[in-house]
N, C-alpha and C positions, 0 to 999 in steps of 0.2 A: 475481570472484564465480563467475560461470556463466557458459555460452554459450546461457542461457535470455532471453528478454526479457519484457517484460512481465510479469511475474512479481512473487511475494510468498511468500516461504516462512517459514511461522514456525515459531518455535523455544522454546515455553515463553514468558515473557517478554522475548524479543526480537524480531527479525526481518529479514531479508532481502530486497532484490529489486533492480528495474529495470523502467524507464519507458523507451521508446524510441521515437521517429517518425525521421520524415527530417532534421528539422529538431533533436533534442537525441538522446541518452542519457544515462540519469542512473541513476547506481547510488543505491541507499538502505537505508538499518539504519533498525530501530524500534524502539523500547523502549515497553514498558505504561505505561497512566498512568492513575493509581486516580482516581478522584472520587465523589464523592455524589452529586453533579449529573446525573441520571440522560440528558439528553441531551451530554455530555463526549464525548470519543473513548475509545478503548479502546487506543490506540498512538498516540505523536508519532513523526513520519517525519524521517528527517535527508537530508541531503547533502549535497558537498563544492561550495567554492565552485572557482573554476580557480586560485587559489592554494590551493588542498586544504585551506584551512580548513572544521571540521564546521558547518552550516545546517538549519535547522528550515525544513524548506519543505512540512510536509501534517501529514495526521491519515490515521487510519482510525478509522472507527465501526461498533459493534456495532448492528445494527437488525433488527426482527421484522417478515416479510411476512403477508400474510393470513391466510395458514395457520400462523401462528402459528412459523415456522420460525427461526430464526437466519439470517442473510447479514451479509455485511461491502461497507462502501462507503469511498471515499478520495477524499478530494481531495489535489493537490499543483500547487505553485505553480512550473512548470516553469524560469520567466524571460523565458518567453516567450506566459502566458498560462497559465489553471489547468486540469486537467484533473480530469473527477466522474468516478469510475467504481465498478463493482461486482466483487466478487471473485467468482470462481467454480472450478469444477476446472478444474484444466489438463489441456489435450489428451492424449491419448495416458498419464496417469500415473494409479498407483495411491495415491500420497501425499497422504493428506489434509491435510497440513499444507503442500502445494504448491499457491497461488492463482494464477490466470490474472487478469490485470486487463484489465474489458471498458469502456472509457470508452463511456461513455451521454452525452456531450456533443454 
């Protein structure tokens, strides 16, 4: 993918990233996912298992803070325990379609 980590970069109805500690890295693709339900996610998260089969391990959710603003939060299910976290800009970039993920766990 990148030499980026933690990261989420999306792309229209898809998306890109990586989750990493000491302990995994996990690359991940996301695709949109429409519902009525207005608490649903807004993207299911994949990733591969260590036979490179594709796996459903998170969500990202659309949610409004106080100020009535838009932010995006995630969960995924590492293998070794889940991690919440919130999107936000990534360091040092001017691409708003490029997320840093700040786990809040």
């Amino acid at each position: 993918m990148t030499d980026l980590v933690n990261f989420i970069q999306f792309n229209n109805d898809k998306l890109t990233g990586n989750i990493a500690t000491l302990s995994f890295d996990i690359d991940l693709t996301g695709e949109a996912f429409a519902s009525e339900n207005p608490k649903a996610p807004v993207f299911r998260l994949f990733g591969r298992t260590p036979r490179d089969r594709p796996i459903e391990v998170g969500a990202i959710w659309k949610k409004q803070n106080r100020r009535d603003e838009d932010y995006y939060t995630l969960t995924v299910n590492t293998g070794h325990g889940k991690i919440n976290a919130n999107l936000g800009r990534y360091p040092g970039q001017d691409d708003d379609t490029l997320m840093a993920v700040i786990p809040w766990d």
